[in-house]
VEXVEX-622930 format. One line per 8 residues: their letters; for each residue x, y, z of C-alpha. Coordinates in steps of 0.5 Angstrom, whole numbers, plus 500, padded with zeros to 3 digits. Last residue first. Layout:
VEXVEX-622930
A = X,Y,Z | ...
END
This chain:
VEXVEX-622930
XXXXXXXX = 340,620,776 | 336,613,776 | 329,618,776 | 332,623,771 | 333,615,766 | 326,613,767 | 323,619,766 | 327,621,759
XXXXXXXX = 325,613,757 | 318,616,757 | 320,622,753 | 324,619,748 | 317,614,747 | 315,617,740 | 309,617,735 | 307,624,739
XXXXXXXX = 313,627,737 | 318,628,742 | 325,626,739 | 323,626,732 | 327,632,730 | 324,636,726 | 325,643,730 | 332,642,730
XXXXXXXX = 332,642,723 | 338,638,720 | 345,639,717 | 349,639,724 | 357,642,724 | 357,637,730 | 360,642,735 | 353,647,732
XXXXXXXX = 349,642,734 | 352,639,740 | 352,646,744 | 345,647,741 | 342,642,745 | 337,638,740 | 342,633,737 | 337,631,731
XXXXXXXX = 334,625,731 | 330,624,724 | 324,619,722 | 321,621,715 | 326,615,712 | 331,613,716 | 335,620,718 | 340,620,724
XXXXXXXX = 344,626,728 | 349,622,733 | 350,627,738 | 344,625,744 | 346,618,742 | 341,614,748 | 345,610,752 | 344,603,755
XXXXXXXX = 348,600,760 | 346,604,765 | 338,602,765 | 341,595,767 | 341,590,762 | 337,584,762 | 330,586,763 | 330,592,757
XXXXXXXX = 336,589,753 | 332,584,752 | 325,588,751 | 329,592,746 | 332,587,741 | 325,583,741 | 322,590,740 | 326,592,734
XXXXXXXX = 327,585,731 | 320,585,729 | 315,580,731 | 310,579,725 | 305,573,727 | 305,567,725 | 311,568,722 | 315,571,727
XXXXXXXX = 311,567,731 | 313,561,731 | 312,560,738 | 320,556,738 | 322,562,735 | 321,566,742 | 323,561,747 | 329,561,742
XXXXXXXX = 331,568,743 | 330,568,750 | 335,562,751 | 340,566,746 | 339,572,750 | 341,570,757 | 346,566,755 | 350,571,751
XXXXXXXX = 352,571,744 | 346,577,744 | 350,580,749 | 357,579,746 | 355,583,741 | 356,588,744 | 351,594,741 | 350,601,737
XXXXXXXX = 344,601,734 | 340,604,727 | 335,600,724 | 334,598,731 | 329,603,733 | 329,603,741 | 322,600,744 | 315,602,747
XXXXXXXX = 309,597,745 | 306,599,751 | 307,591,754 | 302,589,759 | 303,586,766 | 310,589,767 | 309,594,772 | 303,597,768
XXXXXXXX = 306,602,764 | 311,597,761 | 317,597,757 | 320,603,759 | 319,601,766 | 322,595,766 | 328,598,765 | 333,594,769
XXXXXXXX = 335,596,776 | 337,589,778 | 337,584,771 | 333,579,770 | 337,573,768 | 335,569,774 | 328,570,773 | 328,565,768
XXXXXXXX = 321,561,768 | 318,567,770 | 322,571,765 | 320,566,760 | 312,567,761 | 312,573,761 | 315,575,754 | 312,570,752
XXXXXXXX = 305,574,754 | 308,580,751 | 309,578,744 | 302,575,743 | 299,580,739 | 306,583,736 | 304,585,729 | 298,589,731
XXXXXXXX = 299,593,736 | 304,597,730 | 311,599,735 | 312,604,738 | 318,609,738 | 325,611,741 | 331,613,736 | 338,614,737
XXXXXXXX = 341,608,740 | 346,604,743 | 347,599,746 | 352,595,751 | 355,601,755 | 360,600,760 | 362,606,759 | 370,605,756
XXXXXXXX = 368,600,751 | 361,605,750 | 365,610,749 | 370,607,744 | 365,605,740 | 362,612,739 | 368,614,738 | 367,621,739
XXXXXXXX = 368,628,734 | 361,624,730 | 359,630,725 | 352,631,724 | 347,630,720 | 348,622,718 | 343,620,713 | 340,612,711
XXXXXXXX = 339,610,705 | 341,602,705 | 342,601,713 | 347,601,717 | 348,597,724 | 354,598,728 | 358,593,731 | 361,591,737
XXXXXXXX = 365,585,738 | 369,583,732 | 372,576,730 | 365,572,729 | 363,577,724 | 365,575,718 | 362,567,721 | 356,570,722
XXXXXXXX = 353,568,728 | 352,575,730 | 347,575,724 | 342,570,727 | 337,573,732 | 333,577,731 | 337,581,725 | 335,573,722
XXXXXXXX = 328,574,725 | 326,580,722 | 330,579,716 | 325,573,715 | 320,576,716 | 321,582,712 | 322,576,706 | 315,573,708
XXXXXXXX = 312,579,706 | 304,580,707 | 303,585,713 | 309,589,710 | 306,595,714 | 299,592,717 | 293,594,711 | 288,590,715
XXXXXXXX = 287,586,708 | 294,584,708 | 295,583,716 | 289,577,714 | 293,574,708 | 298,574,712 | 296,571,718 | 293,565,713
XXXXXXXX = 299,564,709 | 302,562,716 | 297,558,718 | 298,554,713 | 305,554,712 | 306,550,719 | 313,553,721 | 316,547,722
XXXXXXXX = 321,548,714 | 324,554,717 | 322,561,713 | 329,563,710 | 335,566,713 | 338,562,718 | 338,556,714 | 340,559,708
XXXXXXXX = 347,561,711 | 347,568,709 | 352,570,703 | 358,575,706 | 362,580,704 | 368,584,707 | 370,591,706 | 377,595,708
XXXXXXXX = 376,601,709 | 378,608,703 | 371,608,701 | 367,609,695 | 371,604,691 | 369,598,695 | 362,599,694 | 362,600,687
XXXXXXXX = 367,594,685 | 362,588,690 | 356,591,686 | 358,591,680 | 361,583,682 | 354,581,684 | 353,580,692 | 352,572,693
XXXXXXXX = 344,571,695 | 341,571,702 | 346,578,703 | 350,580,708 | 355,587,708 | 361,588,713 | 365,594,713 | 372,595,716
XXXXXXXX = 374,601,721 | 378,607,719 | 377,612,724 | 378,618,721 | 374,617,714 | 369,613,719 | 365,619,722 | 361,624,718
XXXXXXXX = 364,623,711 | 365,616,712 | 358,615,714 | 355,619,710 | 358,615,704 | 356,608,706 | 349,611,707 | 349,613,700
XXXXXXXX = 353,607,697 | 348,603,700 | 342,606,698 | 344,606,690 | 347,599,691 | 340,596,694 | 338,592,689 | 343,589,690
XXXXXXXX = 340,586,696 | 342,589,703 | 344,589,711 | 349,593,713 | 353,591,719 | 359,596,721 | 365,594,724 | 368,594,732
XXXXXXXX = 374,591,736 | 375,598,738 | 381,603,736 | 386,607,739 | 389,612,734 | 396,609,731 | 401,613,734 | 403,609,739
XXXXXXXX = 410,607,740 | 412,614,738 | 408,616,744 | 410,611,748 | 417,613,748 | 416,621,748 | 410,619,753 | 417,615,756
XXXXXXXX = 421,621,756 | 417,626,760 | 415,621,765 | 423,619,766 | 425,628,767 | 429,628,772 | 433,622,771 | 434,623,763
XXXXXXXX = 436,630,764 | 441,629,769 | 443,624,766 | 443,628,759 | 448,633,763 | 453,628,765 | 454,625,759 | 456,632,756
XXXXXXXX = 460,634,762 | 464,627,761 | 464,628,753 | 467,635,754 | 473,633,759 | 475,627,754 | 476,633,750 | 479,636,753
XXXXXXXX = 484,632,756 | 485,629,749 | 486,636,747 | 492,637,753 | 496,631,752 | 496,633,744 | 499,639,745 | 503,638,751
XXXXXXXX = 507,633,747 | 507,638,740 | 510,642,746 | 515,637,748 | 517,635,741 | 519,643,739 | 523,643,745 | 528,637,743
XXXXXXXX = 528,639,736 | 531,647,739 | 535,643,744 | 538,639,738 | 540,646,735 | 538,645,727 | 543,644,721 | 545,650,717
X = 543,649,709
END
């Protein structure tokens, strides 16, 4: 075998020298060309980069710190279960916010299953303390027994129920003390048997949150003269002792036709509201509530938590502060909200009859509240 020249070994190792020395060049070369071409992008593109980032960092949809309320006995499951299916359907299945359900006595076991498998949300729920549900032990029977007996004979709607005055008083002012609900801020009251027509497309939450709203409400109405008789005058007599918590540019004209020397019985339908409950929380509200239980008259008489809700928001909110749900399709019993611009209407994908909207019925006060709101514009 003939042997190799050394000068032709000593040229193979030069060029496998130049070979190697020229790939690392190269690619030393590439790594240097990619590093700088992604600066430049990094640098001049930050705000795209950190949306990116904030992006992957947030995709969860924002949220308030929102449940909704519901009231109920177990006698009222089939009810329950429709307005729960409602308003998955119409809102909450995008959102996921949680359920809270109350009750004077423990929810039953059959109830507690049918609920929870009706909707995806997480549901919670609570027994009423007894001494915020039933009639306190000062109230004199007697008396009670008596305006009871004469509402009956007057055929005044739940004239003759302790337990609708219970409730009453307890929406009035107990139920955001709940302990399930001391973790929340803002609720959403549902009750049994109610419709949603329309679809929601906006957190109504969060548009309060971002609004400054405090409540919220769909439907406007009277109230029955004769549960309410000596309402007013309490009224009066406590923002004459407080003026302070009156607040400026507040809805006063709402209330009353007379500058506040009589009440028109006007007030927002609290079987659908949407509020902070850090309001009824507050200092203002919590005096004004025990003024009035301090009466009695949630017995004595028939207060409901419509107009004690709504005369409070009324004289100490500013008018801004309370939206009317134009886009909030609502049914409780014969009375129905449907969104009446046709824009909403067809958006929401509504089921109602425009033309039955209660809005402008005789038996309403939308339109008083329209004036009110068209003068503050």
């Amino acid at each position: 075998m003939a042997r190799i020249p050394r000068y032709l070994l000593f040229v193979v190792g030069i060029l496998i020298l130049l070979h190697l020395l020229f790939s690392f060049a190269h690619n030393n070369y590439q790594l240097t060309i990619s590093r700088t071409f992604e600066n430049i992008f990094n640098e001049s593109r930050p705000e795209e980069l950190a949306q990116q980032v904030t992006s992957n960092q947030t995709s969860t949809p924002a949220r308030a710190n929102a449940t909704f309320v519901i009231l109920a006995r177990n006698t009222d499951i089939e009810g329950v279960l429709r307005s729960i299916r409602s308003v998955d359907d119409r809102f909450n299945t995008k959102h996921g916010y949680p359920y809270v359900l109350l009750n004077e006595v423990p929810f039953t076991d059959e109830f507690k299953r049918r609920v929870s498998i009706i909707t995806e949300s997480r549901v919670e729920f609570g027994v009423i303390p007894r001494g915020d549900w039933y009639q306190p032990d000062w109230i004199d029977e007697e008396k009670a027994s008596k305006a009871r007996e004469r509402m009956k004979l007057e055929g005044v709607k739940y004239g003759d129920s302790v337990p609708y005055r219970n409730m009453c008083r307890y929406n009035s002012g107990f139920f955001y003390r709940h302990e399930l609900l001391q973790k929340y801020k803002w609720y959403w009251r549902v009750e049994p048997d109610v419709k949603f027509h329309c679809n929601i497309n906006e957190d109504p939450f969060l548009f309060m949150e971002r609004n400054d709203k405090v409540y919220g409400f769909t439907i406007a109405t009277y109230e029955i003269s004769a549960t309410i008789p000596s309402l007013w005058g309490h009224v009066t007599d406590f923002i004459k002792e407080h003026p302070e918590y009156v607040a400026q540019n507040n809805s006063m004209e709402f209330l009353s036709n007379t500058h506040g020397r009589t009440y028109n019985r006007c007030h927002f339908w609290s079987n659908f509201e949407i509020a902070d409950m850090d309001f009824w929380r507050g200092e203002a509200y919590t005096a004004f509530f025990e003024h009035l239980d301090a009466t009695g008259n949630f017995y004595y008489e028939r207060w409901g938590d419509a107009p004690v809700h709504s005369i409070a928001a009324g004289l100490f909110l500013r008018r801004d502060q309370i939206h009317f749900f134009e886009n909030i399709g609502y049914q409780h019993d014969d009375w129905s909200h449907c969104p009446l611009p046709d824009k909403i209407w067809e958006e929401g994908r509504c089921a109602c009859n425009q033309r039955n909207s209660f809005d402008y019925d005789i038996s309403s006060c939308k339109s008083i509240w329209d004036r009110l709101m068209s003068r503050s514009a």
